[in-house]
C-alpha positions in Angstrom: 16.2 -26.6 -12.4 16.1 -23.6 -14.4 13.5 -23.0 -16.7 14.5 -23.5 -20.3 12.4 -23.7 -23.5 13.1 -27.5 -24.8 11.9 -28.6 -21.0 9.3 -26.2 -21.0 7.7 -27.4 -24.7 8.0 -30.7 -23.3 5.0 -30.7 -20.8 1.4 -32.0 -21.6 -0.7 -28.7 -22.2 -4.1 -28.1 -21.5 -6.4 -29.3 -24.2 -9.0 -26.8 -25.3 -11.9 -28.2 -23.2 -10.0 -27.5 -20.4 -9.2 -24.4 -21.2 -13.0 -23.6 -21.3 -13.7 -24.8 -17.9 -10.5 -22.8 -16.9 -11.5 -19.4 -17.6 -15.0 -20.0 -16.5 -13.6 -21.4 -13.4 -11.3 -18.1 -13.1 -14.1 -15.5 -13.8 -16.8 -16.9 -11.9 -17.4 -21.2 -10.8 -21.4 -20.2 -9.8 -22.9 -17.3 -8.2 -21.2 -17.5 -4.9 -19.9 -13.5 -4.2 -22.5 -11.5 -5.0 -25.4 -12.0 -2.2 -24.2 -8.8 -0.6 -25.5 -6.8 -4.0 -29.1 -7.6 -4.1 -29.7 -6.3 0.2 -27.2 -3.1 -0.3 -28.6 -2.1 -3.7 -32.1 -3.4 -3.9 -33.2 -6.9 -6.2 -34.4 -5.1 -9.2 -31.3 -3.0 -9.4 -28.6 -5.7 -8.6 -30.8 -7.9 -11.2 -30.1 -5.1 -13.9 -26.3 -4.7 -13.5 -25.7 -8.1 -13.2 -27.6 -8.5 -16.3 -26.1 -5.4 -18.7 -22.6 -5.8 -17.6 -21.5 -8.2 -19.8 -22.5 -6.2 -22.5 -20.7 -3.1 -21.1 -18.4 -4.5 -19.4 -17.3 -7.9 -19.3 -17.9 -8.7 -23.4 -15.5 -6.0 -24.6 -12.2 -6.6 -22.3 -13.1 -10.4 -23.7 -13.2 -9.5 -27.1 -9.7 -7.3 -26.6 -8.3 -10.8 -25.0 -9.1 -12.6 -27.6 -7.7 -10.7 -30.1 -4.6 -10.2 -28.4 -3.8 -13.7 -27.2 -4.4 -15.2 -30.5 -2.0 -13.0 -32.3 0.4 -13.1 -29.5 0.3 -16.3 -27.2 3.1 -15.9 -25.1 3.8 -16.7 -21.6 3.0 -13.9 -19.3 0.0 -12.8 -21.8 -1.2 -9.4 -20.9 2.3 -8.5 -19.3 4.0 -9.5 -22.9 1.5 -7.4 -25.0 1.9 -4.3 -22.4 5.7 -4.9 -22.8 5.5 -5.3 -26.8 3.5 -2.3 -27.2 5.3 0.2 -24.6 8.3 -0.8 -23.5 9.8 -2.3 -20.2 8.6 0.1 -17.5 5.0 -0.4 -19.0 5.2 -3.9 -19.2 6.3 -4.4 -15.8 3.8 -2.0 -14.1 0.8 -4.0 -16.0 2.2 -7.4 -14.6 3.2 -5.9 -10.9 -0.4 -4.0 -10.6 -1.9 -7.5 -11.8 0.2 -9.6 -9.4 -0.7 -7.6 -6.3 -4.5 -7.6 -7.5 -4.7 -11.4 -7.4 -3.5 -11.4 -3.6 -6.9 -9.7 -2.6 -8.9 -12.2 -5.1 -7.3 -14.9 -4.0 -7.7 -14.6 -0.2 -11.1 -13.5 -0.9 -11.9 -16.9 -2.6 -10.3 -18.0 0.5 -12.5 -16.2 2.9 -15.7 -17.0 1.1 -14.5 -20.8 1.7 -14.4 -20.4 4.9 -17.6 -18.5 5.1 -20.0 -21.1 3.3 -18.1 -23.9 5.5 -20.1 -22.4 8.4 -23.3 -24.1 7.0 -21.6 -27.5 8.6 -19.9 -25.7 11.7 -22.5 -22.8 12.7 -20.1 -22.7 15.5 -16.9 -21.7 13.6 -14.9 -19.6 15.6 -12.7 -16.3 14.5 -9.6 -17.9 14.8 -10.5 -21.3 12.8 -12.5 -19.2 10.2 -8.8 -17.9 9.6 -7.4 -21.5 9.9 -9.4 -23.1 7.4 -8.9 -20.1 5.1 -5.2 -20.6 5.3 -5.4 -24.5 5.0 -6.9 -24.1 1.9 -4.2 -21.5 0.6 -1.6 -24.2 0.9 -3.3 -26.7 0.0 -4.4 -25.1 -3.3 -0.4 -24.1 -3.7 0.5 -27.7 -3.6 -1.7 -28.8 -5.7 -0.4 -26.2 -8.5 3.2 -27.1 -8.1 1.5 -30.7 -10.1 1.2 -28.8 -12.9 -1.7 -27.0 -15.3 -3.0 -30.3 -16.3 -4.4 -31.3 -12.8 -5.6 -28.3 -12.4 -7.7 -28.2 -15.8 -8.6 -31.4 -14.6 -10.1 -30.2 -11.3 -11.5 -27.2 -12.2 -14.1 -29.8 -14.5 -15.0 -31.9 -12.4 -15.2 -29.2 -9.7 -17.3 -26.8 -12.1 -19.9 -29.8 -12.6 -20.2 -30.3 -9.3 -21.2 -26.4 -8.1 -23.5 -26.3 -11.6 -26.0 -29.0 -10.1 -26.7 -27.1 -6.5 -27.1 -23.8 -9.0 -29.8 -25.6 -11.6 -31.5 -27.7 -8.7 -32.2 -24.6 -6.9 -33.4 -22.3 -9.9 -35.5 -24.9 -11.0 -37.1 -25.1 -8.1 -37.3 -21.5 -7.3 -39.4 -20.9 -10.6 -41.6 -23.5 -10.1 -42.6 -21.5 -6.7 -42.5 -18.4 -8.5 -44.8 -16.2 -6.0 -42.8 -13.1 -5.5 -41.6 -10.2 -7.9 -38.1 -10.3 -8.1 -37.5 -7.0 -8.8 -39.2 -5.3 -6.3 -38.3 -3.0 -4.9 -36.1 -2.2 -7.7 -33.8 0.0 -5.6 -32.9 0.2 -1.7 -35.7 1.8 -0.3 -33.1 3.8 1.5 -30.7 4.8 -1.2 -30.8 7.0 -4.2 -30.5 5.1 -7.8 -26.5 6.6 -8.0 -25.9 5.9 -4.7 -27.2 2.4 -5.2 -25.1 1.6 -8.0 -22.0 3.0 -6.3 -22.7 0.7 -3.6 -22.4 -2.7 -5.8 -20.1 -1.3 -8.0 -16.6 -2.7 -6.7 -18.6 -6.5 -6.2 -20.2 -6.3 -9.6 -16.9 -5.6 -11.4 -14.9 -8.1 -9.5 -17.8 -10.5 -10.1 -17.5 -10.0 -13.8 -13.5 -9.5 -13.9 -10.3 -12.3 -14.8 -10.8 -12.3 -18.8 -7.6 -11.8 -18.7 -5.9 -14.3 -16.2 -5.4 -17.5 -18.0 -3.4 -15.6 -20.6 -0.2 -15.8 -18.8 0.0 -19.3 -19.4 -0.6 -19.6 -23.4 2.1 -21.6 -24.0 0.9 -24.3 -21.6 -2.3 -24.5 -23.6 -2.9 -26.7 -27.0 -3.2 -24.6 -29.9 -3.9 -20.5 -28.2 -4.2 -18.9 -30.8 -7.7 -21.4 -32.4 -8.0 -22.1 -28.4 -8.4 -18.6 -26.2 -11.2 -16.6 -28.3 -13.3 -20.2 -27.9 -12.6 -19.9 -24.3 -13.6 -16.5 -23.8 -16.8 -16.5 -26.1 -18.0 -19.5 -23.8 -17.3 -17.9 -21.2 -19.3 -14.5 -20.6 -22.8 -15.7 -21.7 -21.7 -18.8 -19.1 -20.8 -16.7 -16.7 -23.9 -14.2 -17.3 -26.4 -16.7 -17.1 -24.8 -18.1 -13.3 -25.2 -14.8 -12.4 -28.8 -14.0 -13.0 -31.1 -17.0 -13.0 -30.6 -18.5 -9.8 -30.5 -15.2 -8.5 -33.8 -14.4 -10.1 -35.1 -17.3 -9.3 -34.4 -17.3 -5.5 -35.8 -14.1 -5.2 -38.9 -15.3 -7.0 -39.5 -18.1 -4.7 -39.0 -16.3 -1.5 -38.9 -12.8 -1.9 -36.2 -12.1 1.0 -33.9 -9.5 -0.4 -33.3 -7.8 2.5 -32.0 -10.6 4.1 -29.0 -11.6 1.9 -25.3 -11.4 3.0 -22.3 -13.4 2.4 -23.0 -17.0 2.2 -26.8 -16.6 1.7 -27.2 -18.9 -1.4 -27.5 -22.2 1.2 -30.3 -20.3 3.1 -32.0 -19.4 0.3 -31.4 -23.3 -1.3 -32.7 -24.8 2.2 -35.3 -22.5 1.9 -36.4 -23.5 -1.8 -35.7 -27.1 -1.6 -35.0 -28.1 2.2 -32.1 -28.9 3.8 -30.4 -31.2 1.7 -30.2 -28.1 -1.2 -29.0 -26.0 1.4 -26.7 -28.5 2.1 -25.8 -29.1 -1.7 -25.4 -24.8 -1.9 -23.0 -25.2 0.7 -20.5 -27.9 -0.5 -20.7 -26.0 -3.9 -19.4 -23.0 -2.5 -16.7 -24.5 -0.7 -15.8 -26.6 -4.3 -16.5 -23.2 -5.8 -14.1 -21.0 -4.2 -11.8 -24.2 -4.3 -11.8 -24.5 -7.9 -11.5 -20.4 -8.1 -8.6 -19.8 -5.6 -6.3 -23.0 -7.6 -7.1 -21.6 -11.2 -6.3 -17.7 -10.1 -3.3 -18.8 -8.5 -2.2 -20.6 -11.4 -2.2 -17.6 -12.9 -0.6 -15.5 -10.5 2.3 -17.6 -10.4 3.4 -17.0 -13.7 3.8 -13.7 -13.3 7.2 -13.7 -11.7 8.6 -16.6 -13.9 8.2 -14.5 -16.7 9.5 -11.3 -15.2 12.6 -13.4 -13.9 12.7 -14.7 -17.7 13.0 -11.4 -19.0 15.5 -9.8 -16.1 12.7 -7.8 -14.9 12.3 -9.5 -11.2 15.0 -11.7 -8.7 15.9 -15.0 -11.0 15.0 -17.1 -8.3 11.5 -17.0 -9.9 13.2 -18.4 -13.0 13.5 -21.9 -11.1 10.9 -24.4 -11.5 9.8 -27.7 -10.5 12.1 -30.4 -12.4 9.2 -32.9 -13.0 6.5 -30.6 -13.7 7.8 -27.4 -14.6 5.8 -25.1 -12.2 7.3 -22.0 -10.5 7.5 -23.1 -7.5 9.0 -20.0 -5.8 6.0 -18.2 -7.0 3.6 -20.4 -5.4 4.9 -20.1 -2.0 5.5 -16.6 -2.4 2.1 -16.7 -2.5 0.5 -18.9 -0.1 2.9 -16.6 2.2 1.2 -13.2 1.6 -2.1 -14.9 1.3 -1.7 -16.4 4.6 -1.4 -12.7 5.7 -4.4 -11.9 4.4 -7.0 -14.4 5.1 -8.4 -12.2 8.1 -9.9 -9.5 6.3 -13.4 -9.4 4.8 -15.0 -10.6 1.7 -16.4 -6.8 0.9 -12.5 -5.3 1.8 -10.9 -7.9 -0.5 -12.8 -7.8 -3.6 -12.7 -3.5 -3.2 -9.3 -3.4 -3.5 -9.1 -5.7 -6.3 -11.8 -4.2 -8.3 -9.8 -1.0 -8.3 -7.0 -1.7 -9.3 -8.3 -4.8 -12.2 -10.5 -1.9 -14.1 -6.8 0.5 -14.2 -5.4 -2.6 -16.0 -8.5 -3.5 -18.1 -7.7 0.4 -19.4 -4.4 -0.4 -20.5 -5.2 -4.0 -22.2 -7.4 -1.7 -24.1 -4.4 1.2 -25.0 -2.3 -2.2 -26.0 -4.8 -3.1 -28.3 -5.2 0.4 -30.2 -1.3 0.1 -30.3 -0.5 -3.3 -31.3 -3.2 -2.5 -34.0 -1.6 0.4 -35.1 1.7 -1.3 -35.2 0.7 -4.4 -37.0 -1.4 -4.2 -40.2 -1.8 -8.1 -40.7 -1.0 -11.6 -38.0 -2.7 -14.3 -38.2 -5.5 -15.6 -35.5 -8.7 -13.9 -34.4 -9.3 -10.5 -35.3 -12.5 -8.0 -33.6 -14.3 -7.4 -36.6 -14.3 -3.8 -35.9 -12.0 -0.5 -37.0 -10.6 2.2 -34.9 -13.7 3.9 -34.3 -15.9 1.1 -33.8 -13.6 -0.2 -30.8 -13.9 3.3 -29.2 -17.3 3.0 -29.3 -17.2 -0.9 -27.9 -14.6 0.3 -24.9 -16.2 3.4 -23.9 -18.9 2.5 -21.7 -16.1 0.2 -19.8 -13.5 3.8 -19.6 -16.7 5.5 -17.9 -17.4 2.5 -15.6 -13.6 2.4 -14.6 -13.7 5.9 -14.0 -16.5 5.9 -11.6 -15.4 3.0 -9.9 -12.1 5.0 -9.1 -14.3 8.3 -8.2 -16.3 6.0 -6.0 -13.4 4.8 -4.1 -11.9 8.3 -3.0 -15.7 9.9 -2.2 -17.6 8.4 0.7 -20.5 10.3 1.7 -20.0 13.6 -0.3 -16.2 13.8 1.4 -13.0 12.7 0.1 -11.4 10.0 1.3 -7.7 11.0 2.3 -6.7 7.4 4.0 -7.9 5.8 1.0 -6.4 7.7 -1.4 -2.9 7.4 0.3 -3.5 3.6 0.5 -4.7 3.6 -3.5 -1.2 5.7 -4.1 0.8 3.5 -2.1 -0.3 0.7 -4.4 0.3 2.4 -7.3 3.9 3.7 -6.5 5.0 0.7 -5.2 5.2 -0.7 -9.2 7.8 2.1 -10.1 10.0 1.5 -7.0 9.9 -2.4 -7.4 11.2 -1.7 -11.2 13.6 0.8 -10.0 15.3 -1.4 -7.3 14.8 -4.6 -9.2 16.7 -3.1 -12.2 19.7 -2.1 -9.9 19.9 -6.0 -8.9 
């Protein structure tokens, strides 16, 4: 069934609770990710960024959402605005570096599934870490082809579920406050710069996808009252899972050192015993559940729209003739994730990170020029003028940049394979336009 707009208007929408636990469940769904920070950069340090961030980072690429979806809440979101504001070739690159991004996300919620599920099976091997990743890929597809509703729907009762592991275990851990959680402050080993550099690519991906329930405004009840709620809810929520029970597991056993992927259950069992560990465990595997179906709700909007506006092959324009869902999307996906489950966490979220802070840079530029172009519009507006949003986005520029510089420098050298791999990425946008225009 092709997709057409009567059809289209015709499905039940996400209500605006839903919508909250949506972009929460997109950005973050618990602390699960970040263990890696605190033993490569030092607790006192990863404590710090995790903590200023959203202030730098993560509050002003939510404000410039905001703004943006609520004077424009169209389908395909950020794509649209990039496309209203420069044109077809802009669009398209914004959408196609955004699509490939939310391959490495994806399969990295994937991995981490996979990783936390070795709390029940110590003895998972290689080859059915990969197995279980990919059964959750398709699985996850599936359940997406049923439509936004179920999926708002999950990602609640899923988020509830992971919060009660979180606030078990900080509770606890500050009730047996006996360590300082911020010592040492940096990596014994490291240099502050180098320290940072080191947590960089995590800490942005932790605190990244402001921007990735946009592409589906129209399937949302009221987006323009109901996407700045979302997004005000959702940094000081997504803040706070960061930092307490972080803090507060580092206050009750003081074992920085010791944290890598999947540490949260240790560090629960250690707390509370094995049933918290246990808890910690199940919550990352709803966790990166509940993230991996949101994101790829998402993601698989991004070549409907395209197809709608004769940017990409119209098979994307077909959709499921119940619920509406491009369904040639989703298996696109689940087949490149599939390729993917077999890499690391830490390689996953890098290449994301890179790429996600390129794009945050031109949701800004869209901003300035959808401003510039449009004196009045009704919704939510940033209550500041064209110099006060320089000042509000340049600390996120400077970050981007020295995420990029950190990238193509390792160890005082430059980094020629990953530069050609960062440059393949980037060229491949252009050439996909080029060919898919000729179609």
């Amino acid at each position: 069934m092709s997709r057409d707009a009567p059809a289209h208007a015709a499905l039940r929408k996400a209500s605006l609770l839903q919508l909250v636990f949506l972009t929460y469940s997109v950005m973050c769904s618990g602390a699960y990710g970040l263990e890696e920070m605190v033993s490569s950069t030092g607790p006192g340090l990863a404590l710090v960024v995790l903590a200023v961030l959203p202030f730098v980072w993560a509050a002003p690429i939510s404000m410039a959402c905001a703004e943006l979806a609520a004077r424009h809440p169209v389908e395909g979101g950020y794509y649209r605005w990039a496309r209203l504001a420069f044109g077809d070739f802009v669009g398209y690159q914004a959408a196609w570096l955004a699509w490939l991004t939310m391959f490495s996300t994806n399969a990295a919620f994937a991995v981490l599934f996979a990783n936390y599920l070795r709390h029940f099976a110590p003895e998972l091997t290689p080859g059915a870490h990969f197995a279980v990743a990919v059964a959750l890929v398709w699985i996850t597809a599936l359940l997406n082809c049923r439509g936004i509703r179920l999926v708002g729907t999950a990602s609640v009762v899923l988020t509830l579920l992971i919060f009660l592991p979180f606030f078990f275990m900080t509770l606890l851990g500050l009730l047996r406050w006996q360590f300082n959680p911020f010592l040492p402050f940096v990596h014994p080993e490291k240099s502050p710069a180098a320290a940072v550099g080191d947590c960089l690519f995590v800490a942005l991906w932790l605190y990244g996808g402001f921007e990735k329930m946009t592409v589906s405004a129209e399937e949302v009840e009221d987006p323009r009252r109901a996407f700045p709620i979302a997004l005000a809810f959702a940094v000081p929520l997504t803040a706070a899972s960061y930092v307490l029970p972080t803090f507060a597991a580092l206050a009750a056993n003081g074992d920085w050192s010791a944290w890598r992927e999947a540490y949260y259950s240790t560090a629960a069992a250690t707390i509370g015993g094995p049933w918290l560990g246990a808890a910690m465990a199940a919550g990352g595997l709803a966790s990166n559940t509940c993230l991996l179906m949101v994101t790829m709700l998402g993601q698989s909007r991004l070549p409907m729209v395209l197809a709608d506006d004769g940017l990409f092959p119209q098979v994307f324009k077909r959709t499921h003739p119940r619920f509406g869902t491009p369904v040639a999307a989703l298996l696109l996906g689940a087949v490149a994730l599939t390729t993917l489950c077999g890499l690391r966490f830490a390689q996953l979220a890098g290449v994301y990170a890179l790429v996600q802070a390129l794009s945050y840079m031109l949701i800004y530029a869209t901003l300035f020029k959808l401003r510039a172009k449009e004196a009045g519009g009704q919704g939510f507006r940033i209550p500041l003028r064209t110099r006060g949003l320089v000042l509000m986005v340049a600390p996120a520029v400077l970050l981007a940049a020295a995420l990029v510089l950190r990238g193509l420098w390792h160890g005082g050298a430059f980094d020629r394979e990953q530069a050609l791999i960062d440059l393949a990425i980037f060229a491949s946008g252009p050439l996909t336009h080029w060919l898919f225009r000729r179609r």
